[in-house]
ZAMARGU-4260 file (C-alpha; in steps of 0.2 Angstrom, whole numbers, plus 5000, padded with zeros to 4 digits):
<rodrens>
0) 5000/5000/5000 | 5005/5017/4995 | 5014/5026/5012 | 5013/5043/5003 | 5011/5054/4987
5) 5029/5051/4981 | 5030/5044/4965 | 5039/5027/4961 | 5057/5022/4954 | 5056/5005/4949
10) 5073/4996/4946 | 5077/4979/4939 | 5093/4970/4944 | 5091/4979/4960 | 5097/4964/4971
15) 5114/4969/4970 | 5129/4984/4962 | 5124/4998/4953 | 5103/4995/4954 | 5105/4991/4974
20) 5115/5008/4976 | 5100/5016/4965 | 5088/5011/4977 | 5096/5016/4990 | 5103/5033/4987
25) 5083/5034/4977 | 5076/5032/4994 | 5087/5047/5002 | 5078/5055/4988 | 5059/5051/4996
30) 5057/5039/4978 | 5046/5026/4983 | 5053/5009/4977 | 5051/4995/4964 | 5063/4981/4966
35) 5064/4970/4954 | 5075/4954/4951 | 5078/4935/4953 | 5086/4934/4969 | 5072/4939/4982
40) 5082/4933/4998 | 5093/4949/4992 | 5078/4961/4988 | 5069/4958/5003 | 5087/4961/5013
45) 5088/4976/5003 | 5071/4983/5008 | 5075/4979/5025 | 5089/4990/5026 | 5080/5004/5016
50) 5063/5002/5026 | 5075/5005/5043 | 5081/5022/5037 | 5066/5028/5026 | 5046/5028/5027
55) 5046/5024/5009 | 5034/5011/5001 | 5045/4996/4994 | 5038/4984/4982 | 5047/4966/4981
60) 5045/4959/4965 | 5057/4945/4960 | 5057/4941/4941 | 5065/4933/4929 | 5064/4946/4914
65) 5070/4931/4903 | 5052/4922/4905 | 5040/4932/4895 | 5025/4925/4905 | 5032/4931/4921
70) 5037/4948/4912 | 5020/4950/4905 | 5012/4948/4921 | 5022/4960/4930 | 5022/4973/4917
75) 5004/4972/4920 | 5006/4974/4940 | 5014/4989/4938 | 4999/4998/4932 | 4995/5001/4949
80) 5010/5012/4953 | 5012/5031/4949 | 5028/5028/4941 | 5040/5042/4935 | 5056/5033/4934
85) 5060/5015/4927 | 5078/5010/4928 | 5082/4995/4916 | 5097/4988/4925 | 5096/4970/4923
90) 5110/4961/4912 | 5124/4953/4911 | 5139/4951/4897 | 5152/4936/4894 | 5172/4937/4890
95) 5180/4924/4878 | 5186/4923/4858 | 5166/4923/4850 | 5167/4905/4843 | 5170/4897/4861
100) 5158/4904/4872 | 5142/4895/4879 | 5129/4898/4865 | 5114/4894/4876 | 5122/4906/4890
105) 5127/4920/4877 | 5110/4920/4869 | 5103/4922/4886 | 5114/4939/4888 | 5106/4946/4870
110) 5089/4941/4877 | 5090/4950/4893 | 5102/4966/4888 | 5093/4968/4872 | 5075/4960/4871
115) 5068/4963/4889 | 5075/4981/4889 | 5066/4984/4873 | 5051/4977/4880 | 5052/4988/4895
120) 5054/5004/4886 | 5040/5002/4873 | 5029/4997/4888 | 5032/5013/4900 | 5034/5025/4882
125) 5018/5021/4880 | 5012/5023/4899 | 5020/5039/4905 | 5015/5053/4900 | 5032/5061/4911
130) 5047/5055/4920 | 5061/5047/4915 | 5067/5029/4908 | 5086/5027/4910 | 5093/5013/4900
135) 5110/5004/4906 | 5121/5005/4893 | 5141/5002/4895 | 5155/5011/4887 | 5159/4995/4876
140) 5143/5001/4868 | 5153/5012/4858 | 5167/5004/4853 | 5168/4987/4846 | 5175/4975/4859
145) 5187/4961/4853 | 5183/4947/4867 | 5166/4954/4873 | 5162/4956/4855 | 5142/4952/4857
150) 5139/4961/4875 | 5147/4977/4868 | 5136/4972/4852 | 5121/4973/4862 | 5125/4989/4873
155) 5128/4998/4854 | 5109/4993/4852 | 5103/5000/4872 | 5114/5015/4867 | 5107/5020/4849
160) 5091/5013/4852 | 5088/5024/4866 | 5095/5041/4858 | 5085/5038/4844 | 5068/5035/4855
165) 5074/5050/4866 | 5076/5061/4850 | 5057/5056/4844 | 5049/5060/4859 | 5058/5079/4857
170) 5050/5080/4843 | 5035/5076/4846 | 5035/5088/4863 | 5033/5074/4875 | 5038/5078/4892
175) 5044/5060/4895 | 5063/5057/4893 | 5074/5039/4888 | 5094/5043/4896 | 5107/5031/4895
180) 5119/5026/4909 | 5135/5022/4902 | 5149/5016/4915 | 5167/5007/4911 | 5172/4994/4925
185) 5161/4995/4940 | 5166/4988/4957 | 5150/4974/4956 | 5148/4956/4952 | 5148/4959/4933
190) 5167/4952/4931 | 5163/4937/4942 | 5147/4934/4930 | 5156/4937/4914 | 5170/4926/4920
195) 5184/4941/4921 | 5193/4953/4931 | 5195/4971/4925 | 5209/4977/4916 | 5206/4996/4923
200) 5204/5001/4941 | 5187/5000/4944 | 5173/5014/4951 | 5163/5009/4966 | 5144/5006/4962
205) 5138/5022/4974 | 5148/5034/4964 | 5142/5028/4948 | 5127/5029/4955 | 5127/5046/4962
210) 5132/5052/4944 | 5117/5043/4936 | 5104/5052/4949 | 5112/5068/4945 | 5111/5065/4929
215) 5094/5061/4928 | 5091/5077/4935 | 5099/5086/4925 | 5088/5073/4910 | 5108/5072/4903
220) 5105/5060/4887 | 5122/5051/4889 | 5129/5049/4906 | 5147/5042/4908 | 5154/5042/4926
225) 5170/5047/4928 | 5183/5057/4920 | 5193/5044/4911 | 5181/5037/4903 | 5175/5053/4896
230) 5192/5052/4891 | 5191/5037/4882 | 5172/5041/4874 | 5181/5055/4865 | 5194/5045/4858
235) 5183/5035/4853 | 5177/5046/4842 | 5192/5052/4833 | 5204/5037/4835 | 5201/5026/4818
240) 5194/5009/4824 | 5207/4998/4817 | 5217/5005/4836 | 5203/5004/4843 | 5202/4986/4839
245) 5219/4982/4845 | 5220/4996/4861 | 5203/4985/4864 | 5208/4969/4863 | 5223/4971/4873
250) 5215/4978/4887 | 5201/4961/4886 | 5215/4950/4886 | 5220/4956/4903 | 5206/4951/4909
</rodrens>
C-alpha cells in the first residue's frame, strides 16, 4: 500500500551493484521503490535495510525478465504504481574469443540486455506521460570490443536505440525522457558473472550511482561516470577503429 504521494522508481537488477546503490541513494531522495529481480532473499534484505532508514513504500517483486509470461504479468502489475522513473538495470555480458563461448548462455545475455529492455521501454513509452526511463548501457557500447564482441554488440543497440527514442519524443513535445547510463568497470559482480577481472581500476557502484541520479536530474541523454572514461568516449570518436580494435583487445585480454 502506498505510504505517501511520492512517485515510484522502479529498478530491475536491484538485488545487488549499481541497481541496489540506486535504490538506496533513490530512497534518500523520498522515491518510493520498485525492486525487481531473481534473487528475492537479496531484495527483501535490501528493503529491510531501506525500510530501517526511510518511510518509503518498497515493492518486492522477483522476476525473471528472461520468462516472457512472468514479464508480462508483471508489466501488468505495475499499472497500479504512479511511476516516474524506470531504471532497466538488469543484464549481464560474457568474456572469451566469439566462437568458444556458451551459445545457450550468450543468447541468454542478447535476450535479457537487448530484448527485455526493449520490451520495458516500449511498455512505460507508452504509459507515462512524464518522468524518465534510463537505460543501462556500458562504454563498450561504443566501441567494438574484441573478446566481449556480442555484449558490447548489444550495449551499441541500448545506446542507439535509446538516443534515437529519446530524439522522437523531442520531437513530438513529449515531456517524457529515455537517458542512458554508460559506466566502464564497475566495482560489482559483473566480472565474476562474465568470468573476468578488470583490466582498469574500477569505480565503486555508489559513485556511479550518484552520477546517474544527477544526471537524471539534469535529464543528461548520455551519462558516463567518471573522467577517464569521458576520456576514452572521446577518443573513441576520433581514434580510427582499426586502434581501437587492437588498444581494445589488449586491454580484454588482461582480463
Amino acid at each position: 500500500m502506498m505510504k505517501n504521494h511520492a512517485p515510484y522508481a522502479l529498478i530491475t537488477g536491484a538485488s545487488s551493484g549499481i541497481g541496489e546503490q540506486l535504490a538506496v541513494q533513490l530512497a534518500e531522495q523520498g522515491y518510493q521503490l520498485i525492486l525487481v529481480a531473481r534473487r528475492v532473499d537479496r531484495l527483501q534484505a535490501l528493503k529491510a535495510a531501506i525500510s530501517a532508514k526511510h518511510s518509503i513504500d518498497i515493492v518486492v517483486y522477483p522476476c525473471d525478465l528472461l520468462d516472457i509470461n512472468a514479464r508480462a504479468l508483471f508489466l501488468e502489475e505495475t499499472r497500479k504504481w504512479d511511476i516516474k522513473l524506470v531504471i532497466n538495470n538488469a543484464g549481464f555480458g560474457q568474456v572469451g574469443l566469439f566462437d568458444t563461448l556458451d551459445l545457450a548462455k550468450e543468447t541468454q545475455m542478447i535476450q535479457l540486455n537487448i530484448e527485455a529492455l526493449h520490451v520495458m521501454t516500449r511498455w512505460f513509452a507508452e504509459r507515462m506521460d512524464d518522468g524518465v526511463i534510463l537505460n543501462v548501457a556500458s562504454m563498450a557500447g561504443f566501441i567494438p570490443t574484441p573478446l566481449m564482441a556480442a555484449y558490447a554488440a548489444t550495449k551499441a543497440y541500448v545506446i542507439n536505440y535509446s538516443r534515437a527514442a529519446n530524439y522522437e519524443l523531442i520531437k513530438a513535445k513529449r515531456r517524457l525522457r529515455i537517458l542512458i547510463l554508460c559506466p566502464g568497470p564497475v566495482d560489482t559482480e559483473f566480472a565474476q558473472v562474465a568470468g573476468a577481472k578488470h583490466a582498469l581500476k574500477s569505480i565503486s557502484s555508489a559513485y556511479c550511482a550518484r552520477v546517474a541520479i544527477k544526471g537524471i536530474a539534469r535529464r543528461k541523454t548520455v551519462i558516463i561516470p567518471g573522467f577517464k572514461m569521458k576520456m576514452v568516449h572521446l577518443f573513441a570518436k576520433i581514434v580510427p577503429t582499426r586502434w581501437i580494435l587492437a588498444v581494445s583487445y589488449r586491454l580484454q585480454k588482461l582480463k
